[in-house]
Structure formats: C-alpha cells, structure tokens
PQR file of N, CA, C, O and H, with PARSE charges and radii, in Angstrom:
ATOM      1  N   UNK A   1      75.248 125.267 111.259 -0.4000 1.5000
ATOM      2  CA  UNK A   1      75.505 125.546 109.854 -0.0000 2.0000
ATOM      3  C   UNK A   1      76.816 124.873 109.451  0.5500 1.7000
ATOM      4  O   UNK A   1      77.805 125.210 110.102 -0.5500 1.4000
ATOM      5  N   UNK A   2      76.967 124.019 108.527 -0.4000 1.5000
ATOM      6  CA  UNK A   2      77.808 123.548 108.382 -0.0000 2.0000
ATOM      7  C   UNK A   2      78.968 124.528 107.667  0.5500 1.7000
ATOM      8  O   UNK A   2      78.663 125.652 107.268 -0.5500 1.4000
ATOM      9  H   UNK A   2      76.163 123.745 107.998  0.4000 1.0000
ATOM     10  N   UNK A   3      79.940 124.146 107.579 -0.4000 1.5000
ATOM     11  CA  UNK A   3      81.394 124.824 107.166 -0.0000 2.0000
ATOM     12  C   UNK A   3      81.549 124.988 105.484  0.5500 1.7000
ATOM     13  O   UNK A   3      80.898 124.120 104.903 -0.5500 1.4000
ATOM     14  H   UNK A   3      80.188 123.233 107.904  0.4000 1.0000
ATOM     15  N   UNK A   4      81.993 125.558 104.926 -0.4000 1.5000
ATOM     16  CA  UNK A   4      81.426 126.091 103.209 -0.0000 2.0000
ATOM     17  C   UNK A   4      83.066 125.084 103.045  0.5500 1.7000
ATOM     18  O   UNK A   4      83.815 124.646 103.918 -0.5500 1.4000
ATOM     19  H   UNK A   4      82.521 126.264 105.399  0.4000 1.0000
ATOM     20  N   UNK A   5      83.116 125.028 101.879 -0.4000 1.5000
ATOM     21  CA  UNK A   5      84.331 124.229 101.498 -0.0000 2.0000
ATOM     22  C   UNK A   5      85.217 125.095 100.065  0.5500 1.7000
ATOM     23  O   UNK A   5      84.865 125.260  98.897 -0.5500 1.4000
ATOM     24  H   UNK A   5      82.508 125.385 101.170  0.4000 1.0000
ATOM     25  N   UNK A   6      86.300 125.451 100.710 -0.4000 1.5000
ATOM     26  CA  UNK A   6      86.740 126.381  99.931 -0.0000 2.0000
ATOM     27  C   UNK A   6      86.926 125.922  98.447  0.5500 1.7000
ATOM     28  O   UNK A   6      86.910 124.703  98.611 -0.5500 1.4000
ATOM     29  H   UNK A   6      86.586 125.317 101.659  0.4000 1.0000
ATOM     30  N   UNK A   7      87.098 126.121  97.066 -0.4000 1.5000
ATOM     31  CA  UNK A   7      87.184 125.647  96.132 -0.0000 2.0000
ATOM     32  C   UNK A   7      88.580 126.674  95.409  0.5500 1.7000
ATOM     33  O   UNK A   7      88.749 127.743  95.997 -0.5500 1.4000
ATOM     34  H   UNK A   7      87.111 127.112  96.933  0.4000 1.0000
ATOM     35  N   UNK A   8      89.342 126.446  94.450 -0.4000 1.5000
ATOM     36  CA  UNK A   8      89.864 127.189  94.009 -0.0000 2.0000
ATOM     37  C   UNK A   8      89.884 126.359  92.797  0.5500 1.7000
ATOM     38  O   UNK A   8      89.590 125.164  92.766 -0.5500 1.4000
ATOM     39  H   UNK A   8      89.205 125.578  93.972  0.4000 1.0000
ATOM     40  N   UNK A   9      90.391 127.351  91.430 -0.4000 1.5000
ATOM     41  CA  UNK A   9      90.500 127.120  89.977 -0.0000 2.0000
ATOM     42  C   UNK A   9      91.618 126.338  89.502  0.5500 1.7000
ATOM     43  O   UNK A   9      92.719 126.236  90.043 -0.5500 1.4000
ATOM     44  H   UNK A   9      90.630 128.321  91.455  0.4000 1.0000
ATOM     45  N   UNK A  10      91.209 125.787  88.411 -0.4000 1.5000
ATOM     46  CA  UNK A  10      92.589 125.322  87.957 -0.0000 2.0000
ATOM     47  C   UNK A  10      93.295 126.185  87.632  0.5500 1.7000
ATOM     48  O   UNK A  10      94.240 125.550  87.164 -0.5500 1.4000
ATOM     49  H   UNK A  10      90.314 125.870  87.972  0.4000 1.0000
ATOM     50  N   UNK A  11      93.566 127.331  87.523 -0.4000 1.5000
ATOM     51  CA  UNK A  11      94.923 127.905  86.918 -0.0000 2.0000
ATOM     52  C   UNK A  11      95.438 128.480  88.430  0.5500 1.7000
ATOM     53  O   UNK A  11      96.616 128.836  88.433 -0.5500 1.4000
ATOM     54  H   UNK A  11      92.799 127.847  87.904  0.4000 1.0000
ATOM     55  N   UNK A  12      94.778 128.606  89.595 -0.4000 1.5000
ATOM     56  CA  UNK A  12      95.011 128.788  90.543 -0.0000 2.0000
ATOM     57  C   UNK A  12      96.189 127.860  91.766  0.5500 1.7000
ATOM     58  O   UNK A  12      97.138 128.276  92.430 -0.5500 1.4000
ATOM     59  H   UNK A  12      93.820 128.317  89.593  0.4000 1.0000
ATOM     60  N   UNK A  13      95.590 126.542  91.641 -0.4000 1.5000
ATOM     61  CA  UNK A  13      96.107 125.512  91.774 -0.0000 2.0000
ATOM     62  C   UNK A  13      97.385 125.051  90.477  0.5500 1.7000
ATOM     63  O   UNK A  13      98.282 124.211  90.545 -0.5500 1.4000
ATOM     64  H   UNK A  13      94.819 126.205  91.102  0.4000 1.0000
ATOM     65  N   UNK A  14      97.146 125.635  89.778 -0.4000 1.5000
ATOM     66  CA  UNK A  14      98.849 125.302  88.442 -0.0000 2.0000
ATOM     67  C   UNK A  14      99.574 126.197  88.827  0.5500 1.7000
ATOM     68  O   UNK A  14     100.764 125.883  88.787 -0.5500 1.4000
ATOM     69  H   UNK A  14      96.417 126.317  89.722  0.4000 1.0000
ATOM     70  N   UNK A  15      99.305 127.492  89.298 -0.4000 1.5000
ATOM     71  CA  UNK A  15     100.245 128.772  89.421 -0.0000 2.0000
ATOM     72  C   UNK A  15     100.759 128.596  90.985  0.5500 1.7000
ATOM     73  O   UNK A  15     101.830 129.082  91.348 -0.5500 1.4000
ATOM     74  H   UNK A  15      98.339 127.746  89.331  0.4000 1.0000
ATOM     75  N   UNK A  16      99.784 127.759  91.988 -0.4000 1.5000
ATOM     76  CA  UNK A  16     100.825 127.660  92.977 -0.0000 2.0000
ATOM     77  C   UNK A  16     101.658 126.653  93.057  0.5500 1.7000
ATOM     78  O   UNK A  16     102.811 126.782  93.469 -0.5500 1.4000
ATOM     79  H   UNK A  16      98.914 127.364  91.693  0.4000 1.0000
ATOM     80  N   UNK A  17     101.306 125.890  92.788 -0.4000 1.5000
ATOM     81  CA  UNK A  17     102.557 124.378  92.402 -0.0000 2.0000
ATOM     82  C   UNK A  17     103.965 125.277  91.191  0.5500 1.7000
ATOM     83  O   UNK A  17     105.143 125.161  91.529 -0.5500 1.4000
ATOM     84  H   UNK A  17     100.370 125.785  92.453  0.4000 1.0000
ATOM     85  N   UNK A  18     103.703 125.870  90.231 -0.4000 1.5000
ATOM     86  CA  UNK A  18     104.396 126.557  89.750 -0.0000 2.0000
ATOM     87  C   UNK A  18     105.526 127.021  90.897  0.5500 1.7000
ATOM     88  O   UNK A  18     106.538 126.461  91.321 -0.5500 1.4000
ATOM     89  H   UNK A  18     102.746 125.964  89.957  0.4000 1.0000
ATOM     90  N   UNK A  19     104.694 128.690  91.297 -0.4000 1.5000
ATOM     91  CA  UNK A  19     105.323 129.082  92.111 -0.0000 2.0000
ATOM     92  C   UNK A  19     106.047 128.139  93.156  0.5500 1.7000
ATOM     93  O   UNK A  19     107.034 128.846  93.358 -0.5500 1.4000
ATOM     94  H   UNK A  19     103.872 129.144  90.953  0.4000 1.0000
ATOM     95  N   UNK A  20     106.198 127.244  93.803 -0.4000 1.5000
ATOM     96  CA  UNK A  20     106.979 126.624  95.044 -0.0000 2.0000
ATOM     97  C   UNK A  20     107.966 126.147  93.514  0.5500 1.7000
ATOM     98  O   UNK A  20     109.129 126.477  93.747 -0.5500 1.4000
ATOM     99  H   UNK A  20     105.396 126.669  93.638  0.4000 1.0000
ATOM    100  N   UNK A  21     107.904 125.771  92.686 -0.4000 1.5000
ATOM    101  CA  UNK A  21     108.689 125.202  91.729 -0.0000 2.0000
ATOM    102  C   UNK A  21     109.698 126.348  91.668  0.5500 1.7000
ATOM    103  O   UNK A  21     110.753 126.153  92.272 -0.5500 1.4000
ATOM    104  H   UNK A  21     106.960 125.503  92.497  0.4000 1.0000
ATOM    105  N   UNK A  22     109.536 127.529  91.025 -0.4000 1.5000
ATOM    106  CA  UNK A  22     110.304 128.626  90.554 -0.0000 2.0000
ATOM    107  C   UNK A  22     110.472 129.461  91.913  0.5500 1.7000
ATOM    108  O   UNK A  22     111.289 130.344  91.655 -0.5500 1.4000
ATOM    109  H   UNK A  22     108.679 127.687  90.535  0.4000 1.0000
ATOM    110  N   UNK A  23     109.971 129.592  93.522 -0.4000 1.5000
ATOM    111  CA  UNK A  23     110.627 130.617  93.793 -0.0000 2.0000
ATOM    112  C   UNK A  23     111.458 130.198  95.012  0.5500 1.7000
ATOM    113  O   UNK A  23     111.588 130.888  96.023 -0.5500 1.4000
ATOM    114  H   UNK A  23     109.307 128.874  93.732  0.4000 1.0000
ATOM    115  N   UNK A  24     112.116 128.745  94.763 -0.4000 1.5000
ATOM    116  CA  UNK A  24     113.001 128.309  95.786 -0.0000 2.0000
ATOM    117  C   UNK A  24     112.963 127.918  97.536  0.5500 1.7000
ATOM    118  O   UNK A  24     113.838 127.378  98.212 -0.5500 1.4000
ATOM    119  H   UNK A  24     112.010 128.185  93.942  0.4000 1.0000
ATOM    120  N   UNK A  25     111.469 128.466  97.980 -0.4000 1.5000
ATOM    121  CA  UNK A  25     110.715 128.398  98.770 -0.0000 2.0000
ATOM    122  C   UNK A  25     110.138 127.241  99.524  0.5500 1.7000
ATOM    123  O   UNK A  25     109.377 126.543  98.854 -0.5500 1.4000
ATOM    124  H   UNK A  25     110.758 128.905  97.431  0.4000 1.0000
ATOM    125  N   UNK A  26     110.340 126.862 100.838 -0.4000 1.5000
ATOM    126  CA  UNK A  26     109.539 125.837 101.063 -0.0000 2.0000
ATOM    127  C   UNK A  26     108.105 126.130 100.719  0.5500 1.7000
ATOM    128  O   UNK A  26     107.628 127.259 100.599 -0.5500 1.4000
ATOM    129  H   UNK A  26     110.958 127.429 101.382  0.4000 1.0000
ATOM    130  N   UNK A  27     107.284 124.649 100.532 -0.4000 1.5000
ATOM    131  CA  UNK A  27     105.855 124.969 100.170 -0.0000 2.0000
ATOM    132  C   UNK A  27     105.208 125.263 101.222  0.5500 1.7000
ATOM    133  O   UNK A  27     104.099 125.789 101.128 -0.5500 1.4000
ATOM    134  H   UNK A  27     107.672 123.732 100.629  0.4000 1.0000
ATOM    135  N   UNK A  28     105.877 124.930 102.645 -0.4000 1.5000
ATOM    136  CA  UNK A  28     104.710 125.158 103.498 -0.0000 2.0000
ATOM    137  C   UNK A  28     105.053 127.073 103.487  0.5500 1.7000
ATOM    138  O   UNK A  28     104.137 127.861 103.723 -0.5500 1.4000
ATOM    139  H   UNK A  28     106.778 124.502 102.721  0.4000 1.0000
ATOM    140  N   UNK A  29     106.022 127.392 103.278 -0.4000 1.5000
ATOM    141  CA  UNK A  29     106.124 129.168 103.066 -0.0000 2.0000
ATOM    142  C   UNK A  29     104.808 129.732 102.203  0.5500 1.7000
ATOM    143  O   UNK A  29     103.936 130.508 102.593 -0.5500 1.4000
ATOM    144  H   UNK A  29     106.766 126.751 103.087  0.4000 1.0000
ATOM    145  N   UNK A  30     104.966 129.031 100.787 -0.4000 1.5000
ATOM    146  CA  UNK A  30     104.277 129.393  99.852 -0.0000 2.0000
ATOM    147  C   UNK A  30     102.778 128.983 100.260  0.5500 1.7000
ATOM    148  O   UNK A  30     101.920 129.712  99.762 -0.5500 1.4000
ATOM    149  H   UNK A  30     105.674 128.401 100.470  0.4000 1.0000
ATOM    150  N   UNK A  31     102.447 128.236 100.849 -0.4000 1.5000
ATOM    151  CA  UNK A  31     101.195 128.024 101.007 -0.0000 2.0000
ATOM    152  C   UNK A  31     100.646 129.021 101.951  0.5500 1.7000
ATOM    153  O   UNK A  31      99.542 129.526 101.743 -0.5500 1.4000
ATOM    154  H   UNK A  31     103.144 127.644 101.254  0.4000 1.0000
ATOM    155  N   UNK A  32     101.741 129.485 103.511 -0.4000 1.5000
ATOM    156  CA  UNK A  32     100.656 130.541 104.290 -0.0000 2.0000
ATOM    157  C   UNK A  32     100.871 131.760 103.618  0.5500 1.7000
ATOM    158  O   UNK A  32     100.260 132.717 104.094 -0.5500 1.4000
ATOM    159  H   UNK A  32     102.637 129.075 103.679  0.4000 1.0000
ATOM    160  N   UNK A  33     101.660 131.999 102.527 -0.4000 1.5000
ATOM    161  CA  UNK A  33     101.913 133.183 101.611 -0.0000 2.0000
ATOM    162  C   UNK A  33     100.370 133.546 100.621  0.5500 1.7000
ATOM    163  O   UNK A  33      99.940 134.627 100.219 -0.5500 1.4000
ATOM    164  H   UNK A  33     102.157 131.222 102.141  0.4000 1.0000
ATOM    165  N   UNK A  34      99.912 132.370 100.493 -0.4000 1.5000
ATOM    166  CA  UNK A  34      98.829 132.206  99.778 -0.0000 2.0000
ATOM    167  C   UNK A  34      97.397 132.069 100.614  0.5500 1.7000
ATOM    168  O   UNK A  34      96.238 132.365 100.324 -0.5500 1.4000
ATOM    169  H   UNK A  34     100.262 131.492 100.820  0.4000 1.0000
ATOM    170  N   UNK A  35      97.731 131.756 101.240 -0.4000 1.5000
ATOM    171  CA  UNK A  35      96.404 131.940 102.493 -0.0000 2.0000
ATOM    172  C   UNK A  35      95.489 130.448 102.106  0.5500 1.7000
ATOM    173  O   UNK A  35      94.275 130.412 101.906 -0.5500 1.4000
ATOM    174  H   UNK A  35      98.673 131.515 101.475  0.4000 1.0000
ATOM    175  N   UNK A  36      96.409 129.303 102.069 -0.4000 1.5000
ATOM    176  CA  UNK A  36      95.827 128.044 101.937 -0.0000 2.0000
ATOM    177  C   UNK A  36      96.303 126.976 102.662  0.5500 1.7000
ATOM    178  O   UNK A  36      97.172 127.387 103.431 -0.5500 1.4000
ATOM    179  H   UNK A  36      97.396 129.332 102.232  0.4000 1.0000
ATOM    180  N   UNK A  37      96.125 125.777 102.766 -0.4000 1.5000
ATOM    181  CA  UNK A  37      96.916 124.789 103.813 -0.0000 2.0000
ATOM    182  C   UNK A  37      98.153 124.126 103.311  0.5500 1.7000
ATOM    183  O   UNK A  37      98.034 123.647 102.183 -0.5500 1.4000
ATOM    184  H   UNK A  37      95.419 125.443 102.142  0.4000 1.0000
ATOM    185  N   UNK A  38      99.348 123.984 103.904 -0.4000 1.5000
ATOM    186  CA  UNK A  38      99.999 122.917 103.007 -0.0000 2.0000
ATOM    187  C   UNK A  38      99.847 121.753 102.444  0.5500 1.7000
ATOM    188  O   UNK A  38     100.443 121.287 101.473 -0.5500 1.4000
ATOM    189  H   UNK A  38      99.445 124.374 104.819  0.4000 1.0000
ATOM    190  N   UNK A  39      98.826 121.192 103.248 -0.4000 1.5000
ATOM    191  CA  UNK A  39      98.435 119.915 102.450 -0.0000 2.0000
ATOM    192  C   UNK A  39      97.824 119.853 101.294  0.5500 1.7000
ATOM    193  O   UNK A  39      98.009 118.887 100.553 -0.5500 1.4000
ATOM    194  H   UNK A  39      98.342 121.571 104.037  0.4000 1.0000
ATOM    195  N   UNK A  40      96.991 120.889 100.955 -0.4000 1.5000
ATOM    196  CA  UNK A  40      96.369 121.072  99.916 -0.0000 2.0000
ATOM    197  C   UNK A  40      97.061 121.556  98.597  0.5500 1.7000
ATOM    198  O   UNK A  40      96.729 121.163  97.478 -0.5500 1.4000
ATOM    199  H   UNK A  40      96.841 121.673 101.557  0.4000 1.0000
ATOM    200  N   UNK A  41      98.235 122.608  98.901 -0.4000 1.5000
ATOM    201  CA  UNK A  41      99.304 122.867  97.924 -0.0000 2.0000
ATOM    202  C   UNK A  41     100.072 121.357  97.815  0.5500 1.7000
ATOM    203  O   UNK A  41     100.182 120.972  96.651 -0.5500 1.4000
ATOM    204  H   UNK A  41      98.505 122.927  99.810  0.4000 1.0000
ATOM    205  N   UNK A  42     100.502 120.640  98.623 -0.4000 1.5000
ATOM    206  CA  UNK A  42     101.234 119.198  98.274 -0.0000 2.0000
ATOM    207  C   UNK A  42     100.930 118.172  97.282  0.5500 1.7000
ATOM    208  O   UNK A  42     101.562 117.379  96.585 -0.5500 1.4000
ATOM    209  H   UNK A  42     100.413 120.953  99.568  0.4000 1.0000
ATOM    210  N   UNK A  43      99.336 118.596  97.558 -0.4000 1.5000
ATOM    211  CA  UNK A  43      98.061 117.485  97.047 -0.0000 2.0000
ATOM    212  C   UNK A  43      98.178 117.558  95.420  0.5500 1.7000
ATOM    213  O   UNK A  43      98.209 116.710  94.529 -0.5500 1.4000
ATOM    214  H   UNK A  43      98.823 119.240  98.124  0.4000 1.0000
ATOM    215  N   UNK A  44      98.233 119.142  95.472 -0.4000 1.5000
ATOM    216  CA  UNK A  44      98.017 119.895  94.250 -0.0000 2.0000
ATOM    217  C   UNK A  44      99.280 119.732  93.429  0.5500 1.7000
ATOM    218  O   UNK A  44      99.208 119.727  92.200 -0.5500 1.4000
ATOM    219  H   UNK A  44      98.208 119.830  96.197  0.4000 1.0000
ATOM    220  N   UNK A  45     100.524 119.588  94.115 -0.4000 1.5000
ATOM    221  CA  UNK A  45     101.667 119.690  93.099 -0.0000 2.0000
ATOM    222  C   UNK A  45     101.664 118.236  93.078  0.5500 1.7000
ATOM    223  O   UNK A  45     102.070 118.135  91.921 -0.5500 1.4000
ATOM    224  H   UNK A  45     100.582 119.592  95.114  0.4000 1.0000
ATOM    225  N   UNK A  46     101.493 116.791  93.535 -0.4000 1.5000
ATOM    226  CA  UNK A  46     101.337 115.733  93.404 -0.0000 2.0000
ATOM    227  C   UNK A  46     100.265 115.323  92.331  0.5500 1.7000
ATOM    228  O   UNK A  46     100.488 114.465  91.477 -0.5500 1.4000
ATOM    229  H   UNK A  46     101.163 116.873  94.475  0.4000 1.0000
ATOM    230  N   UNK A  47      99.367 115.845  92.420 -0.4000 1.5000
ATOM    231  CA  UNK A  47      98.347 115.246  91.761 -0.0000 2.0000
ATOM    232  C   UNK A  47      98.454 116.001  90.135  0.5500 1.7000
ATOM    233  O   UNK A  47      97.711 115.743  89.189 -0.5500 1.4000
ATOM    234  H   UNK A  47      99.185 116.542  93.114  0.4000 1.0000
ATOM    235  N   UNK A  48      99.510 116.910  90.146 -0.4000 1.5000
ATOM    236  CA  UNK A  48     100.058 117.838  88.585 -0.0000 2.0000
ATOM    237  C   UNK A  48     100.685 116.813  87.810  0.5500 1.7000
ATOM    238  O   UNK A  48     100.354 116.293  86.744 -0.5500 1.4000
ATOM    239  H   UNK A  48     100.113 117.120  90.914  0.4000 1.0000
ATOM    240  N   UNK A  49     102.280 116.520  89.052 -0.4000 1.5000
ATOM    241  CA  UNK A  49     102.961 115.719  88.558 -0.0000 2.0000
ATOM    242  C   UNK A  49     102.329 114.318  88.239  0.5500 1.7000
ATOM    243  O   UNK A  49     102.877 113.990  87.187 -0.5500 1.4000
ATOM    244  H   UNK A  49     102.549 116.942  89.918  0.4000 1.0000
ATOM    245  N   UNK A  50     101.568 113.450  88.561 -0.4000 1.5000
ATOM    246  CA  UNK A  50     101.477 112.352  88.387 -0.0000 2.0000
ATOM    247  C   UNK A  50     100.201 112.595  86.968  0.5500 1.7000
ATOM    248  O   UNK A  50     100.351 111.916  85.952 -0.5500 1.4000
ATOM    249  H   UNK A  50     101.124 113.717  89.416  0.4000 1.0000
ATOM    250  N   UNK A  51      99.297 113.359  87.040 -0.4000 1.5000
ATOM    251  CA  UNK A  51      98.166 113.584  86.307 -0.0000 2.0000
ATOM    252  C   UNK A  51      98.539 114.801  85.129  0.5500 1.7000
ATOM    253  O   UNK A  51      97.497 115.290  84.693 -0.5500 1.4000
ATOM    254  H   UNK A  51      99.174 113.910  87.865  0.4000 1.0000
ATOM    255  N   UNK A  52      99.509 115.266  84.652 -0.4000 1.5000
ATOM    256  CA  UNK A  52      99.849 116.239  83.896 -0.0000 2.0000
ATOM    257  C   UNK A  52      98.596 117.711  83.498  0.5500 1.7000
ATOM    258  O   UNK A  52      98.200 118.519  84.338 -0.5500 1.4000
ATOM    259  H   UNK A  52     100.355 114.868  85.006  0.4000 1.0000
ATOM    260  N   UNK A  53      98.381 117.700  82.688 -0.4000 1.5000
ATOM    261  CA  UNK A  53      97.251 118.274  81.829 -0.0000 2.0000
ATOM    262  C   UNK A  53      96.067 117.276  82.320  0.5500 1.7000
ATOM    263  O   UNK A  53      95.008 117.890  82.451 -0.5500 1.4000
ATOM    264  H   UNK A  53      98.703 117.043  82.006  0.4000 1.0000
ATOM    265  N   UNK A  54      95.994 116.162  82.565 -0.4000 1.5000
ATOM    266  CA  UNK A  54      94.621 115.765  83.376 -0.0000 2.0000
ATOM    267  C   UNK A  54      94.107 116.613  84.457  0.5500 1.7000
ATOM    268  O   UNK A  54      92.966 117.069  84.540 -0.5500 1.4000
ATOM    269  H   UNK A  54      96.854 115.662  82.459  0.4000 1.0000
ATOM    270  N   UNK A  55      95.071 116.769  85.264 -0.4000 1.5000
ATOM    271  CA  UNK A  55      95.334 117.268  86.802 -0.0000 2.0000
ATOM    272  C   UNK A  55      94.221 118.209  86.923  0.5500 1.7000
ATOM    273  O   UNK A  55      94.559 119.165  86.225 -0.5500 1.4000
ATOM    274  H   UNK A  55      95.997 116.399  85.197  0.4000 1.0000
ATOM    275  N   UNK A  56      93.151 118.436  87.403 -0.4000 1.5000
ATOM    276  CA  UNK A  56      92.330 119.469  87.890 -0.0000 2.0000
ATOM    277  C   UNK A  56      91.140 119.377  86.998  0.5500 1.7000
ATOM    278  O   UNK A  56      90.739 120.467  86.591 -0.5500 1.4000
ATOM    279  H   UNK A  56      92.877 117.659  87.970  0.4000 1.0000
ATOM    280  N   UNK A  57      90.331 118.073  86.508 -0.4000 1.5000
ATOM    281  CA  UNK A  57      89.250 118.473  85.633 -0.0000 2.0000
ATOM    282  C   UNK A  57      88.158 118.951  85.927  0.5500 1.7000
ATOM    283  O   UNK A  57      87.433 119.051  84.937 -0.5500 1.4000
ATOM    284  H   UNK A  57      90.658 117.188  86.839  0.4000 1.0000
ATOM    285  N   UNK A  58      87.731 119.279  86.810 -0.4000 1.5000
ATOM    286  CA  UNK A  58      86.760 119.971  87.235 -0.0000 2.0000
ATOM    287  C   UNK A  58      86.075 120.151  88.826  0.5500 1.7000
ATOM    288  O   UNK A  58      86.887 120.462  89.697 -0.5500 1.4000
ATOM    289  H   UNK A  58      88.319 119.198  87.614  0.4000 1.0000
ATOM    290  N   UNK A  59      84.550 119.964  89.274 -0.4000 1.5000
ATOM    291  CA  UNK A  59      84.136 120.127  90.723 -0.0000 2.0000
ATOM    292  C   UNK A  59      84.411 118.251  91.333  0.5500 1.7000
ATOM    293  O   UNK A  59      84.073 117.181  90.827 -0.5500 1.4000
ATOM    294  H   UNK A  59      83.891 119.711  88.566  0.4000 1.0000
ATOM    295  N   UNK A  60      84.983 118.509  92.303 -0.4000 1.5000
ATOM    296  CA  UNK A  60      84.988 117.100  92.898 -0.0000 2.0000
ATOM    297  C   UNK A  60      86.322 116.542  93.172  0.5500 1.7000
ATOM    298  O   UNK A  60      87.247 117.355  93.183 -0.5500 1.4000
ATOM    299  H   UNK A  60      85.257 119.379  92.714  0.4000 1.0000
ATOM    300  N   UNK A  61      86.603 115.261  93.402 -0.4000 1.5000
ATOM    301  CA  UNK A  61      87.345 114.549  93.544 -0.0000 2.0000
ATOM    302  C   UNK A  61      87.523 113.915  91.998  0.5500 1.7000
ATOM    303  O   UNK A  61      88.166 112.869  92.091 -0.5500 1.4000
ATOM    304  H   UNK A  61      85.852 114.600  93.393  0.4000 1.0000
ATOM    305  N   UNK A  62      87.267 114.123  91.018 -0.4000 1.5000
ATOM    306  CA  UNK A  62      87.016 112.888  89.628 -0.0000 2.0000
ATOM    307  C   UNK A  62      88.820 113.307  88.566  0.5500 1.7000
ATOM    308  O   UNK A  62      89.480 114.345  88.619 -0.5500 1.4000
ATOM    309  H   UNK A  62      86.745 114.972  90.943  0.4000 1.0000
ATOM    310  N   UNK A  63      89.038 112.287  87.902 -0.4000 1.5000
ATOM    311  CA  UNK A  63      90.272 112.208  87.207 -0.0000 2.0000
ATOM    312  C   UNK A  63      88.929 113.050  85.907  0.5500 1.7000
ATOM    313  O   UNK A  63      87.799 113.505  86.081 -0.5500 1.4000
ATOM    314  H   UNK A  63      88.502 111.444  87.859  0.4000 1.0000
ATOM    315  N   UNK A  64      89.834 112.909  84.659 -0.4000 1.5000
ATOM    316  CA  UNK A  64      89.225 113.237  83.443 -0.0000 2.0000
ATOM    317  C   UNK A  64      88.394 111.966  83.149  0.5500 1.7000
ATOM    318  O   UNK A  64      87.283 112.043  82.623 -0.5500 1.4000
ATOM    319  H   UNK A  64      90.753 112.540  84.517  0.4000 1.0000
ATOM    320  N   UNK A  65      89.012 110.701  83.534 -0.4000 1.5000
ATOM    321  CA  UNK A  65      88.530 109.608  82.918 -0.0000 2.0000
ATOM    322  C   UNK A  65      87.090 109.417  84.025  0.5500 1.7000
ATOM    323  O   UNK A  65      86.116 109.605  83.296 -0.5500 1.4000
ATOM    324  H   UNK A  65      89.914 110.638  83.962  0.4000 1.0000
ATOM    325  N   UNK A  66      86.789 109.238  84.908 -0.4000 1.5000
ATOM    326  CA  UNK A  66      85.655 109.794  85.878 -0.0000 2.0000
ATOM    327  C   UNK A  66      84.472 110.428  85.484  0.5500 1.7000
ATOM    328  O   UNK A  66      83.285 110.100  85.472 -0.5500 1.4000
ATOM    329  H   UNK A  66      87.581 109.085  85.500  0.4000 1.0000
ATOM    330  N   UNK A  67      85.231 111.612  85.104 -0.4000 1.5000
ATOM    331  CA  UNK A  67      84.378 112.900  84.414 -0.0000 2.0000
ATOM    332  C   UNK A  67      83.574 112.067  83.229  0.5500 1.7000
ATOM    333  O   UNK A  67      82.344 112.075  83.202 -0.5500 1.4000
ATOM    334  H   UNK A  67      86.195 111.877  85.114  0.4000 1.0000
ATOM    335  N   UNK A  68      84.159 111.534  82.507 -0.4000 1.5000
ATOM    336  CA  UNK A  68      83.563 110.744  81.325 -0.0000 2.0000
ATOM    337  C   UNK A  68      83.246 109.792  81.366  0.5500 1.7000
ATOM    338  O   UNK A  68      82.736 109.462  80.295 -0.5500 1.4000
ATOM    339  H   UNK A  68      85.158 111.528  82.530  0.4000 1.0000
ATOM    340  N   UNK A  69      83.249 108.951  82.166 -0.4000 1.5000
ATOM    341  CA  UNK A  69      82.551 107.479  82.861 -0.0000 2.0000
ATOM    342  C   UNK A  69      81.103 108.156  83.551  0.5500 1.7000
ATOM    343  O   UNK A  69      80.064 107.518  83.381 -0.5500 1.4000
ATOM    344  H   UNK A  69      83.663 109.219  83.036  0.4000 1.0000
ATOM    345  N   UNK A  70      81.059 109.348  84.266 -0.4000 1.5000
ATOM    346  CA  UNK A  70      80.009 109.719  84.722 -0.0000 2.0000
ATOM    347  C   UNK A  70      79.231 110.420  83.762  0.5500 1.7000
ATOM    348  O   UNK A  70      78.035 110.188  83.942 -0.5500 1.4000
ATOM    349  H   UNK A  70      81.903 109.866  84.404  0.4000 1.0000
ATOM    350  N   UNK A  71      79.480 111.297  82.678 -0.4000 1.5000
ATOM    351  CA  UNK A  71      79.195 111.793  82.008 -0.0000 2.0000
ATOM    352  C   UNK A  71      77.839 110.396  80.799  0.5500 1.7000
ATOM    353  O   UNK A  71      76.672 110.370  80.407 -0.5500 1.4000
ATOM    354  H   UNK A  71      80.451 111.485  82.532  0.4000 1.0000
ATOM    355  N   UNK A  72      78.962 109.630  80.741 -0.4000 1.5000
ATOM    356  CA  UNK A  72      78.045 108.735  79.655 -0.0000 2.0000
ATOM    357  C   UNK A  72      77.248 107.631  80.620  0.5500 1.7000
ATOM    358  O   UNK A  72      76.842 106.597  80.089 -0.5500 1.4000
ATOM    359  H   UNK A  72      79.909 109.652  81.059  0.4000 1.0000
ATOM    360  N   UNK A  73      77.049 107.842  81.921 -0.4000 1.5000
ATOM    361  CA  UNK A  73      76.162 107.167  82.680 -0.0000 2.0000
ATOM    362  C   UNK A  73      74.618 108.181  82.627  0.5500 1.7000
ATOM    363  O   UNK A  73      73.514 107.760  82.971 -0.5500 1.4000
ATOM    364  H   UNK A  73      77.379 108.682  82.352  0.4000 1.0000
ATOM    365  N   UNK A  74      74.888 109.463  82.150 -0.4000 1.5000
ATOM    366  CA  UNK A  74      73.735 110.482  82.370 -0.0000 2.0000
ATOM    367  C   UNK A  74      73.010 110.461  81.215  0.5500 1.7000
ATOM    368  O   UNK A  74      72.015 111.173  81.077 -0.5500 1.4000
ATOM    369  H   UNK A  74      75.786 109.805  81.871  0.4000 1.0000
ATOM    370  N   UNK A  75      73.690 109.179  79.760 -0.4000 1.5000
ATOM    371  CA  UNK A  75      72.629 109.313  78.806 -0.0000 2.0000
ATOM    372  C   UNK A  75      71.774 109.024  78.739  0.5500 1.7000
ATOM    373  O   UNK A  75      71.097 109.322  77.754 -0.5500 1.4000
ATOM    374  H   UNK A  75      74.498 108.601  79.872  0.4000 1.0000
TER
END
C-alpha cells in the first residue's frame, strides 16, 4: 500500500511561516512543534517570500500562472 501524502491548507502553511517569523524560534523548533518536517516549513516560508499572495494556489506543485495555463487547456 503505498504511503498517503500529507497535504495541509493554505492558511496553515501562512500561519507557520508566520509563526517562525514572530516567535523568535528556530524553524526546525517550530516545525517538530507542529508535527511537520523542516524542509517542508523552509519550502513553505521560501516559496511565501518569493511568490507573495501567489504562494499556495491550490492541489499540486502549480504557481497561479500553471493553475491557469492548465485551466484554459481543459476548454
């Protein structure tokens, strides 16, 4: 059986990049505080900063611009 792949939300992923921001904390603290990997909190505060309000558009690997390149391939 293969291995399920954890998913979490965008406001989930904004509130922990937040948090390592505001509570002075290394991230790898904040991440086993959170019961997730550090790489994935790193990923997440990288991919905020560089992608702002893009950052997290939905299931997958896809930017916003992705999302809508794939989107108008389904007409």
């Amino acid at each position: 059986m293969p291995k399920q792949q954890k998913t979490y939300t965008r406001e989930f992923k904004r509130e922990a990049v937040q948090l390592v921001k505001s509570s002075g904390k290394p991230m790898s603290q904040v991440a086993r505080e959170l019961l997730i990997s550090d790489s994935a909190l790193y990923h997440w505060s990288k991919q905020l900063a560089d992608q702002g309000e893009q950052a997290f558009p939905g299931s997958g690997h896809q930017t916003a611009k992705a999302g809508e390149a794939a989107s108008a391939l389904d007409l």
